[in-house]
C-alpha positions in Angstrom: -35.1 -21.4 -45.7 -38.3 -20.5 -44.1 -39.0 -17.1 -42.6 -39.2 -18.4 -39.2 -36.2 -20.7 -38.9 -34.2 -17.6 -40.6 -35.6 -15.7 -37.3 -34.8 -18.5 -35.3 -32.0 -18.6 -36.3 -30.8 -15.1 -36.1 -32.1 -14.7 -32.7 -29.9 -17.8 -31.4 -26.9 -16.1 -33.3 -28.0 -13.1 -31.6 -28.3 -14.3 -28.1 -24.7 -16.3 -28.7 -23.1 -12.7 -29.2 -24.7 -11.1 -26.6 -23.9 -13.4 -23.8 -20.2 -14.0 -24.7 -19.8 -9.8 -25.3 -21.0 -9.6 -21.4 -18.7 -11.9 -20.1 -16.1 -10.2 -18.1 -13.3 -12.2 -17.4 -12.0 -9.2 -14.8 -14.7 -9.7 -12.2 -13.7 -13.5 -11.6 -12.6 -14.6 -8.4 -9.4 -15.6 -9.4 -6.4 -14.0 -7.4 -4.2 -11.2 -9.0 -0.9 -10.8 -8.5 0.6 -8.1 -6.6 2.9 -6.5 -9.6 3.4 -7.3 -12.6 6.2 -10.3 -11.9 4.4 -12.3 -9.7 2.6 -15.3 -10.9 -1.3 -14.6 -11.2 -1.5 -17.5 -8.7 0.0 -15.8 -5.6 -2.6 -13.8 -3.7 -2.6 -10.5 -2.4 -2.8 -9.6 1.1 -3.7 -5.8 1.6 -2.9 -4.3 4.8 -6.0 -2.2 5.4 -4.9 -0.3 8.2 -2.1 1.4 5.7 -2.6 1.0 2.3 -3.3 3.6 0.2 -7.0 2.9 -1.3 -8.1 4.2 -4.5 -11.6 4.7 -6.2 -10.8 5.5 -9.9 -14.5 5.7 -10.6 -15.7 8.9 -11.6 -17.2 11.5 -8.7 -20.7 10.2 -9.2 -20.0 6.8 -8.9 -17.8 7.3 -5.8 -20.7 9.1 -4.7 -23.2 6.3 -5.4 -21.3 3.9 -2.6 -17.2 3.4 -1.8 -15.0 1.4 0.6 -14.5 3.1 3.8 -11.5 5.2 3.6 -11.0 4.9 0.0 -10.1 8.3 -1.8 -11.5 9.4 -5.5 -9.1 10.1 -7.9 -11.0 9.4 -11.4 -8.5 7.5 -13.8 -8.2 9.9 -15.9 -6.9 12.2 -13.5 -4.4 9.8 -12.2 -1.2 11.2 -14.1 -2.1 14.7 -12.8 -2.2 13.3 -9.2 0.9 11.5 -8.6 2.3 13.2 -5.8 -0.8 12.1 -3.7 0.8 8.3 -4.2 4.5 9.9 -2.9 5.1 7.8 0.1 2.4 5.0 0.0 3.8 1.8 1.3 1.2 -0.3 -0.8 -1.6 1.2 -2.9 -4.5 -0.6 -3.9 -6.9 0.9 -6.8 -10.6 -0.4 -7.9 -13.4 0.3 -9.9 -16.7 -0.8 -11.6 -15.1 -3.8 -13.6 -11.5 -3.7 -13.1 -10.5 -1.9 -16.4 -10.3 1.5 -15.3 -8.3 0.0 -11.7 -5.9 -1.8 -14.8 -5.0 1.5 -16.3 -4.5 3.1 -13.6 -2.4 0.7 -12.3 -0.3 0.9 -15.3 0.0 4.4 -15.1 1.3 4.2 -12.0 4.1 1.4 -12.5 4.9 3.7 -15.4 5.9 6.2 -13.3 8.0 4.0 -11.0 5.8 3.0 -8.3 5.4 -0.1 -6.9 3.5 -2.5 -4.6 0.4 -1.6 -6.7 -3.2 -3.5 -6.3 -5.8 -4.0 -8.7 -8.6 -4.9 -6.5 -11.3 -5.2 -9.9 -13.9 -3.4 -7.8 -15.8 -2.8 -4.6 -17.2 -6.2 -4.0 -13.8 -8.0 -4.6 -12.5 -5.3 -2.3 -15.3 -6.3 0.4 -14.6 -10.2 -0.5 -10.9 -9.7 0.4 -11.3 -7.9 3.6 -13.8 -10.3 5.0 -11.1 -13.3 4.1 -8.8 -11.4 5.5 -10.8 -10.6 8.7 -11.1 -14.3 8.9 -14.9 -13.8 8.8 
């Protein structure tokens, strides 16, 4: 095989990987469930005015733009935090892609609280108020 279909060829391999690797199948639009045993179908409805709204980006990122009213409590600081949840009616968590919101979600359930949100991140956040809003 010639040197420049072996490039060619490479680079299209190359470009495959790439594009499928920065897929993120978190930052769809498609609606997540409220807890664990609800059907992925159902939609969430957040009450703004009450719920419990957690960044669980790190302190720069937080800094760098956040939904109003949302508190920071970096993921990995989650476990050490709990007693900040105590009493939430409905909590709702976010961050960049969704992972980090995923974990802490799970921590959370772990430790027997319920009516947990994973809002992915701030622009699904947004998205969801302005439905809600009816806007």
């Amino acid at each position: 095989m010639s040197f420049l279909k072996q490039l060619g060829l490479g680079t299209i391999m190359l470009g495959t990987i790439v594009f499928t690797s920065c897929s993120n199948s978190q930052t769809t639009d498609t609606p997540i469930a409220k807890n664990s045993t609800q059907s992925n179908s159902q939609k969430e409805t957040i009450n703004f005015e009450n719920a419990f709204i957690v960044d669980v980006r790190t302190p720069g990122e937080f800094a760098s733009g956040q939904f109003e009213g949302a508190v920071n409590i970096p993921v990995n600081e989650v476990e050490q935090n709990l007693s900040k949840f105590d009493g939430e009616e409905q909590i709702v968590v976010y961050c960049r892609s969704g992972a980090r919101s995923g974990n802490a979600k799970k921590i959370l359930e772990r430790n027997g609280y319920t009516n947990i949100i994973n809002a992915i991140n701030l622009s699904h956040l947004n998205k969801l108020k302005k439905e809600q809003d009816g806007k």
